[in-house]
C-alpha positions as CSV (number, residue, x, y, z in Angstrom):
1,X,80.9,108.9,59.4
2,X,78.4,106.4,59.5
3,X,75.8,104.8,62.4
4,X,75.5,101.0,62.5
5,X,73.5,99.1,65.4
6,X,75.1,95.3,64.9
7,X,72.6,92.7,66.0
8,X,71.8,94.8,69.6
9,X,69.5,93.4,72.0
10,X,68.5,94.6,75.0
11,X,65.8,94.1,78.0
12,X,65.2,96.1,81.0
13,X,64.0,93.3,84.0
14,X,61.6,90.9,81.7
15,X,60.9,93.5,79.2
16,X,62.6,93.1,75.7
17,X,63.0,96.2,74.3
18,X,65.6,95.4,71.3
19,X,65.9,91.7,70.5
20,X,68.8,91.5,67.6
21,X,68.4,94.7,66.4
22,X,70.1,95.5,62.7
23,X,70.1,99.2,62.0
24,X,72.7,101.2,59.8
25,X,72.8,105.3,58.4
26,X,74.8,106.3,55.8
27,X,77.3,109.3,55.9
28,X,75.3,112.1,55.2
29,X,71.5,110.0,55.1
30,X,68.6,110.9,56.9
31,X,67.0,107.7,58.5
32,X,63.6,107.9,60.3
33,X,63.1,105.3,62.8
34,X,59.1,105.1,63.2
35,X,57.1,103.2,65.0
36,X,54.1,103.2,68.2
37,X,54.9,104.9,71.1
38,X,57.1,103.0,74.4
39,X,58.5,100.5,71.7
40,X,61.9,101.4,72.0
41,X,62.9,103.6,69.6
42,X,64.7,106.5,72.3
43,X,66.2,103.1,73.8
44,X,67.7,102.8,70.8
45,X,68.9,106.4,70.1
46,X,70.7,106.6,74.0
47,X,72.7,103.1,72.5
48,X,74.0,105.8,70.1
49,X,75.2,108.3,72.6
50,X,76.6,105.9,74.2
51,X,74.0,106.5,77.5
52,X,72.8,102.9,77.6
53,X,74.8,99.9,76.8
54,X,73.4,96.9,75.1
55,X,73.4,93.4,76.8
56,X,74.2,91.7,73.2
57,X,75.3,93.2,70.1
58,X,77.8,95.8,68.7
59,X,77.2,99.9,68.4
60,X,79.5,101.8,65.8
61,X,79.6,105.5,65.8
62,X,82.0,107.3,64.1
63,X,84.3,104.2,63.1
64,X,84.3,103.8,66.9
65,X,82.4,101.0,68.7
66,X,80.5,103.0,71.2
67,X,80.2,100.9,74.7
68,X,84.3,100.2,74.2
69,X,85.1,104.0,74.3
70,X,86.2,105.7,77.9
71,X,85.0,108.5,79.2
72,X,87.3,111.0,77.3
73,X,86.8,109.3,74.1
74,X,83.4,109.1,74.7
75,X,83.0,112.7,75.3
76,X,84.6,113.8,72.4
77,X,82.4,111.5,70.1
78,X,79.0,112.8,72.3
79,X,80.7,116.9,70.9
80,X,80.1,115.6,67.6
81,X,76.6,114.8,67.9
82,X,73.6,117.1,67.8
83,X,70.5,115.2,70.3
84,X,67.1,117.2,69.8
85,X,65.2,115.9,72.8
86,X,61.3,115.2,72.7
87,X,60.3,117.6,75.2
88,X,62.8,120.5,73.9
89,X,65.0,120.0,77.4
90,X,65.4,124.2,77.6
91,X,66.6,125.4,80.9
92,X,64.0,127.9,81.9
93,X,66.2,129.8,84.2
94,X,68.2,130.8,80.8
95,X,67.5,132.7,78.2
96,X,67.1,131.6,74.6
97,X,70.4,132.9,73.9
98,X,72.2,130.9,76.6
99,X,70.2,127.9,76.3
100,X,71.6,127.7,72.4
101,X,74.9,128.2,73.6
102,X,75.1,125.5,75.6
103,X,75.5,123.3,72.7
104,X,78.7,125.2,71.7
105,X,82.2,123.0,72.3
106,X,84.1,124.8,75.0
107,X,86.9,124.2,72.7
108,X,84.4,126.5,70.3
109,X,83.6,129.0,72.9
110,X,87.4,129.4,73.9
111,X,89.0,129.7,70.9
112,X,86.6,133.2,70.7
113,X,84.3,135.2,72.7
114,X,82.5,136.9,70.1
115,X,82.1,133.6,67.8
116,X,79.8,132.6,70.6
117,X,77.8,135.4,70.2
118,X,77.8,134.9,65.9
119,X,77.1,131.3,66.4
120,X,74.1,131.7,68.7
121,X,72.8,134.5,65.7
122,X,73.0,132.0,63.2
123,X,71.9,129.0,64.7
124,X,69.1,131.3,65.1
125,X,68.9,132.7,61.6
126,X,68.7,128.9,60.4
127,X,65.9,127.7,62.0
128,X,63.9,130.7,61.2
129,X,63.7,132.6,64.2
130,X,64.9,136.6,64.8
131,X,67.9,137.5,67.0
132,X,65.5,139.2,69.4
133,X,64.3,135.6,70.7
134,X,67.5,134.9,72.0
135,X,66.3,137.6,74.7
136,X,63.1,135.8,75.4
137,X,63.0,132.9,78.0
138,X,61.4,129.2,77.5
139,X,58.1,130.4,79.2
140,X,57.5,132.8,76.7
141,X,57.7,130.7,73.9
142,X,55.4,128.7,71.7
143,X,55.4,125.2,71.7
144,X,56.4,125.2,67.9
145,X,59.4,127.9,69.2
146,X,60.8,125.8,71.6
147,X,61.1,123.0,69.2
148,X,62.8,125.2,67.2
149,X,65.1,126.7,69.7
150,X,66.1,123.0,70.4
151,X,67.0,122.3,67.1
152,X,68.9,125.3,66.9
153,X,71.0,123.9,70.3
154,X,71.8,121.0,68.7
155,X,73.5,122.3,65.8
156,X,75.3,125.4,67.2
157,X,78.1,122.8,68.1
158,X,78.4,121.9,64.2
159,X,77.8,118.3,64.7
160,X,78.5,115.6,62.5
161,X,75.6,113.1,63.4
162,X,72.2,114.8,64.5
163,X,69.8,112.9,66.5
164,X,65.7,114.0,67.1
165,X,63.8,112.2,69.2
166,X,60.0,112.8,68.4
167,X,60.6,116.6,66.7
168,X,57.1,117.0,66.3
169,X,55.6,115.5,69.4
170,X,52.9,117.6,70.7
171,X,52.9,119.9,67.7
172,X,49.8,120.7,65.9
173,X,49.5,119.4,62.4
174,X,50.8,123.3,60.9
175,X,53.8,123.8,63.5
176,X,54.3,120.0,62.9
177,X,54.8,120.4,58.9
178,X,56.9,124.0,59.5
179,X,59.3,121.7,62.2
180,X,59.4,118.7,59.1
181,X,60.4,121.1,56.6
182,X,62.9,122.5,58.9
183,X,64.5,119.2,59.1
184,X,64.5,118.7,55.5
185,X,66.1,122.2,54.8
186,X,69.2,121.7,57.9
187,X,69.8,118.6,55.8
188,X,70.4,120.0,52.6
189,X,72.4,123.1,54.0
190,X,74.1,121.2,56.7
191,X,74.6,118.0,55.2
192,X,74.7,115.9,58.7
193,X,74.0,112.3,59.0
194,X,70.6,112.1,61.2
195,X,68.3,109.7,62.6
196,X,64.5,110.8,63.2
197,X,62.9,109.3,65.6
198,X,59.2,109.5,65.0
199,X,56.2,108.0,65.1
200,X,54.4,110.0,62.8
201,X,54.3,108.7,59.5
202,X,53.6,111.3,57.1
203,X,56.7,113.3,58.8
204,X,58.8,110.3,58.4
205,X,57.6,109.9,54.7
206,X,58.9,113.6,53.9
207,X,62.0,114.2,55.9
208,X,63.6,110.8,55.8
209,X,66.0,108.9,52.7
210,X,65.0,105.6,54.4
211,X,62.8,104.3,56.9
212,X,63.1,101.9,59.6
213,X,59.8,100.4,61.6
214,X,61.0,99.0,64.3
215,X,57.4,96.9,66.3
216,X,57.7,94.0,69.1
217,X,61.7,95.1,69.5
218,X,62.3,94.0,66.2
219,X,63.1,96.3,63.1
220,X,59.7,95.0,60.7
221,X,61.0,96.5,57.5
222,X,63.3,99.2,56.0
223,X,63.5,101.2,52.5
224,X,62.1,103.8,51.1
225,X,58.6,105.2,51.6
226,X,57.7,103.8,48.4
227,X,59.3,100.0,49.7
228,X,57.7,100.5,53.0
229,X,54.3,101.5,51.5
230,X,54.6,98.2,49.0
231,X,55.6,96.0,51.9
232,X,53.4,92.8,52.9
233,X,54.4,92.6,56.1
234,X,51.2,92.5,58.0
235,X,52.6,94.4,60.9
236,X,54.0,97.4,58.6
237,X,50.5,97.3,56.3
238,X,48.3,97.7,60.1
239,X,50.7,100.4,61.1
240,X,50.3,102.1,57.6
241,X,46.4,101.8,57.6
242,X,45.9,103.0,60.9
243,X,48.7,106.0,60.7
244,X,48.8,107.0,57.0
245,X,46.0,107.6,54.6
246,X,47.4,106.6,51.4
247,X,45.6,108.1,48.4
Protein backbone atom coordinates (compact mmCIF):
# COMPACT_ATOMS: atom_id res chain seq x y z
CA UNK A 1 0.00 0.00 0.00
CA UNK A 2 2.63 2.07 -0.97
CA UNK A 3 2.96 5.54 -3.41
CA UNK A 4 5.91 5.62 -5.86
CA UNK A 5 6.28 8.39 -8.61
CA UNK A 6 9.04 6.49 -11.10
CA UNK A 7 11.17 9.03 -12.83
CA UNK A 8 7.77 11.34 -13.93
CA UNK A 9 8.13 14.26 -15.96
CA UNK A 10 5.79 16.38 -17.17
CA UNK A 11 5.29 20.04 -18.98
CA UNK A 12 2.17 21.86 -19.81
CA UNK A 13 2.96 23.91 -23.43
CA UNK A 14 6.83 25.14 -22.66
CA UNK A 15 6.44 24.94 -18.95
CA UNK A 16 8.19 22.00 -17.14
CA UNK A 17 6.52 21.31 -14.24
CA UNK A 18 8.15 17.71 -13.22
CA UNK A 19 11.37 16.94 -15.02
CA UNK A 20 12.33 13.12 -13.84
CA UNK A 21 10.64 13.19 -10.80
CA UNK A 22 11.61 10.31 -8.09
CA UNK A 23 9.11 10.25 -5.21
CA UNK A 24 8.05 7.14 -2.99
CA UNK A 25 5.67 6.81 0.64
CA UNK A 26 5.78 4.02 2.57
CA UNK A 27 2.70 2.00 3.77
CA UNK A 28 1.52 3.74 6.60
CA UNK A 29 4.26 7.07 6.33
CA UNK A 30 3.35 10.49 6.30
CA UNK A 31 5.38 12.34 3.53
CA UNK A 32 5.22 16.13 3.23
CA UNK A 33 5.97 17.41 -0.07
CA UNK A 34 7.01 21.24 0.48
CA UNK A 35 8.08 23.67 -1.53
CA UNK A 36 7.09 27.64 -3.06
CA UNK A 37 3.90 28.12 -4.38
CA UNK A 38 2.90 27.26 -8.49
CA UNK A 39 5.99 24.77 -8.49
CA UNK A 40 4.12 21.74 -9.01
CA UNK A 41 3.48 20.13 -6.09
CA UNK A 42 -0.78 19.63 -6.72
CA UNK A 43 0.57 18.63 -10.39
CA UNK A 44 2.11 16.09 -8.73
CA UNK A 45 -0.65 14.89 -6.25
CA UNK A 46 -3.49 14.75 -9.47
CA UNK A 47 -0.56 12.16 -11.05
CA UNK A 48 -1.66 10.20 -7.91
CA UNK A 49 -5.31 10.22 -8.54
CA UNK A 50 -4.82 9.31 -11.62
CA UNK A 51 -6.40 13.09 -12.93
CA UNK A 52 -3.33 13.96 -15.04
CA UNK A 53 -1.12 11.58 -16.78
CA UNK A 54 2.51 12.12 -17.08
CA UNK A 55 4.28 12.46 -20.54
CA UNK A 56 7.48 10.28 -19.17
CA UNK A 57 7.74 8.21 -16.24
CA UNK A 58 5.81 5.51 -14.24
CA UNK A 59 2.92 6.23 -11.26
CA UNK A 60 2.25 3.21 -8.78
CA UNK A 61 -0.56 3.40 -6.47
CA UNK A 62 -1.75 0.62 -4.64
CA UNK A 63 0.61 -2.14 -6.51
CA UNK A 64 -1.21 -0.68 -9.56
CA UNK A 65 0.43 1.57 -12.15
CA UNK A 66 -2.02 4.44 -12.25
CA UNK A 67 -2.21 5.92 -16.03
CA UNK A 68 -2.64 1.91 -17.16
CA UNK A 69 -5.84 1.40 -15.12
CA UNK A 70 -9.52 1.88 -16.94
CA UNK A 71 -12.07 3.71 -15.74
CA UNK A 72 -13.56 0.99 -13.36
CA UNK A 73 -10.27 0.13 -11.97
CA UNK A 74 -9.51 3.49 -11.71
CA UNK A 75 -12.57 4.36 -9.75
CA UNK A 76 -12.18 1.82 -7.32
CA UNK A 77 -8.42 2.79 -6.54
CA UNK A 78 -9.78 6.80 -6.41
CA UNK A 79 -12.64 5.02 -3.30
CA UNK A 80 -9.58 4.23 -1.53
CA UNK A 81 -8.12 7.49 -1.32
CA UNK A 82 -8.99 10.41 0.98
CA UNK A 83 -8.05 14.05 -1.32
CA UNK A 84 -8.33 17.21 1.21
CA UNK A 85 -8.50 19.95 -1.31
CA UNK A 86 -6.76 23.53 -0.66
CA UNK A 87 -9.74 25.55 -0.74
CA UNK A 88 -12.00 22.93 1.44
CA UNK A 89 -14.21 22.21 -2.01
CA UNK A 90 -17.68 22.13 0.41
CA UNK A 91 -20.84 22.40 -1.61
CA UNK A 92 -22.56 25.31 -0.12
CA UNK A 93 -25.96 24.25 -1.15
CA UNK A 94 -25.42 21.23 1.44
CA UNK A 95 -25.17 20.99 4.76
CA UNK A 96 -22.19 19.89 6.82
CA UNK A 97 -23.74 16.64 7.26
CA UNK A 98 -24.28 15.93 3.54
CA UNK A 99 -21.20 17.50 2.40
CA UNK A 100 -19.25 14.64 4.82
CA UNK A 101 -21.21 12.13 3.38
CA UNK A 102 -20.32 12.47 0.11
CA UNK A 103 -17.03 10.92 0.79
CA UNK A 104 -18.94 7.73 1.84
CA UNK A 105 -18.58 4.58 -0.89
CA UNK A 106 -22.03 3.95 -2.22
CA UNK A 107 -21.03 0.42 -1.58
CA UNK A 108 -20.80 1.96 2.24
CA UNK A 109 -23.98 3.87 2.14
CA UNK A 110 -25.88 0.79 0.70
CA UNK A 111 -24.90 -1.80 2.68
CA UNK A 112 -26.80 0.55 5.67
CA UNK A 113 -28.80 3.52 6.00
CA UNK A 114 -28.16 4.27 9.47
CA UNK A 115 -24.18 3.63 9.09
CA UNK A 116 -24.35 6.71 7.12
CA UNK A 117 -25.76 8.66 9.65
CA UNK A 118 -22.91 6.95 12.49
CA UNK A 119 -20.25 7.56 10.01
CA UNK A 120 -20.98 11.26 9.37
CA UNK A 121 -21.06 11.50 13.64
CA UNK A 122 -17.76 10.11 13.85
CA UNK A 123 -15.97 11.59 11.13
CA UNK A 124 -17.18 14.46 13.04
CA UNK A 125 -16.18 13.35 16.56
CA UNK A 126 -12.50 12.80 15.07
CA UNK A 127 -11.73 15.98 13.82
CA UNK A 128 -13.01 17.67 16.83
CA UNK A 129 -16.12 19.16 15.91
CA UNK A 130 -19.90 18.52 17.68
CA UNK A 131 -22.67 16.66 15.87
CA UNK A 132 -24.61 19.88 15.81
CA UNK A 133 -22.27 21.31 12.87
CA UNK A 134 -23.41 18.78 10.63
CA UNK A 135 -26.67 21.03 10.68
CA UNK A 136 -24.71 24.19 9.91
CA UNK A 137 -23.91 25.10 6.17
CA UNK A 138 -20.32 26.16 4.57
CA UNK A 139 -21.30 29.90 5.00
CA UNK A 140 -21.59 29.69 8.52
CA UNK A 141 -18.42 28.22 9.21
CA UNK A 142 -14.99 29.44 10.13
CA UNK A 143 -12.27 29.16 7.93
CA UNK A 144 -10.41 26.80 10.37
CA UNK A 145 -14.09 24.67 10.43
CA UNK A 146 -14.16 24.23 6.93
CA UNK A 147 -10.83 22.86 6.86
CA UNK A 148 -11.84 20.68 9.27
CA UNK A 149 -15.11 19.55 7.79
CA UNK A 150 -12.87 18.71 4.68
CA UNK A 151 -10.75 16.53 6.39
CA UNK A 152 -13.46 14.91 7.94
CA UNK A 153 -14.97 14.19 4.07
CA UNK A 154 -12.01 12.65 3.25
CA UNK A 155 -11.86 10.04 5.75
CA UNK A 156 -15.53 9.13 6.16
CA UNK A 157 -14.90 6.70 3.13
CA UNK A 158 -12.01 4.94 5.37
CA UNK A 159 -9.37 5.38 2.87
CA UNK A 160 -6.29 3.81 2.61
CA UNK A 161 -3.99 6.63 1.14
CA UNK A 162 -4.93 10.30 2.28
CA UNK A 163 -3.93 13.13 0.23
CA UNK A 164 -3.95 17.27 1.59
CA UNK A 165 -3.20 19.65 -0.66
CA UNK A 166 -2.13 22.88 1.29
CA UNK A 167 -4.30 21.93 4.79
CA UNK A 168 -3.33 25.04 6.22
CA UNK A 169 -3.51 27.48 3.46
CA UNK A 170 -5.06 30.59 4.49
CA UNK A 171 -5.19 29.64 8.18
CA UNK A 172 -3.89 31.90 10.79
CA UNK A 173 -0.85 30.71 12.55
CA UNK A 174 -3.39 29.25 15.80
CA UNK A 175 -6.09 27.46 13.41
CA UNK A 176 -2.94 26.54 11.36
CA UNK A 177 -1.09 24.60 14.37
CA UNK A 178 -4.91 23.10 15.67
CA UNK A 179 -5.25 21.75 11.61
CA UNK A 180 -1.21 20.28 11.98
CA UNK A 181 -1.95 18.56 15.06
CA UNK A 182 -5.06 17.25 13.59
CA UNK A 183 -3.08 15.57 10.98
CA UNK A 184 -0.65 14.24 13.25
CA UNK A 185 -3.46 12.68 15.59
CA UNK A 186 -5.72 10.98 12.25
CA UNK A 187 -2.23 9.40 11.66
CA UNK A 188 -1.71 7.77 14.76
CA UNK A 189 -5.47 6.68 15.10
CA UNK A 190 -6.04 6.01 11.53
CA UNK A 191 -2.84 4.76 10.41
CA UNK A 192 -3.20 5.83 6.53
CA UNK A 193 -0.45 6.37 4.23
CA UNK A 194 -0.47 10.33 3.41
CA UNK A 195 1.17 12.79 1.48
CA UNK A 196 1.06 16.65 2.71
CA UNK A 197 1.36 18.96 0.34
CA UNK A 198 2.61 22.10 1.91
CA UNK A 199 4.58 24.87 1.64
CA UNK A 200 4.78 25.74 5.07
CA UNK A 201 7.71 24.54 6.72
CA UNK A 202 7.21 24.40 10.29
CA UNK A 203 3.86 22.34 9.48
CA UNK A 204 5.85 20.06 7.39
CA UNK A 205 8.51 19.70 10.11
CA UNK A 206 5.79 18.44 12.70
CA UNK A 207 3.27 16.38 10.77
CA UNK A 208 5.53 14.63 8.31
CA UNK A 209 8.12 11.15 8.79
CA UNK A 210 9.93 12.46 5.76
CA UNK A 211 10.14 15.44 3.62
CA UNK A 212 10.42 15.99 0.12
CA UNK A 213 11.36 19.69 -1.53
CA UNK A 214 10.58 19.56 -4.68
CA UNK A 215 12.17 23.42 -6.52
CA UNK A 216 12.72 24.09 -10.43
CA UNK A 217 10.48 20.66 -11.11
CA UNK A 218 13.02 18.71 -9.51
CA UNK A 219 12.72 16.94 -6.01
CA UNK A 220 16.09 19.11 -4.20
CA UNK A 221 16.34 16.77 -1.24
CA UNK A 222 14.48 14.31 0.99
CA UNK A 223 14.86 12.93 4.67
CA UNK A 224 14.01 13.79 7.70
CA UNK A 225 13.63 17.37 9.18
CA UNK A 226 16.83 16.86 10.81
CA UNK A 227 18.51 15.64 7.09
CA UNK A 228 16.76 18.42 5.45
CA UNK A 229 17.83 21.05 7.98
CA UNK A 230 21.66 19.59 7.67
CA UNK A 231 21.48 19.62 3.88
CA UNK A 232 24.01 21.86 1.74
CA UNK A 233 22.05 22.09 -1.00
CA UNK A 234 21.96 25.80 -1.63
CA UNK A 235 18.51 25.71 -2.89
CA UNK A 236 17.04 23.69 0.34
CA UNK A 237 19.43 26.06 2.79
CA UNK A 238 17.62 29.56 0.85
CA UNK A 239 14.28 27.92 1.25
CA UNK A 240 15.08 27.08 5.02
CA UNK A 241 16.38 30.67 5.76
CA UNK A 242 13.77 32.39 4.24
CA UNK A 243 10.74 29.98 5.61
CA UNK A 244 12.00 28.58 8.88
CA UNK A 245 13.68 30.27 11.76
CA UNK A 246 15.87 27.66 13.08
CA UNK A 247 16.97 28.26 16.65
Amino acid sequence: MSIELKKVSKRFVDNVVLDGVDFFVAEGETVALLGPSGVGKSVLLKHIIGLIKPDSGEVWVDGQQVPLLGRKALALLRSRIGYVFQNGALFDSMDVFENIRLGITDEQQNADKDYCIQRVKECLRLVNLNEDVGDKFPSELSGGMRKRVGISRAIAGKPVYLLYDEPTSGLDPVNADVIDSLIERLQQEIGVTSVVVTHDVRGAFRVADRIALLSKAKIRAVGTADEIIASRDPVVQQFLERDFEMA
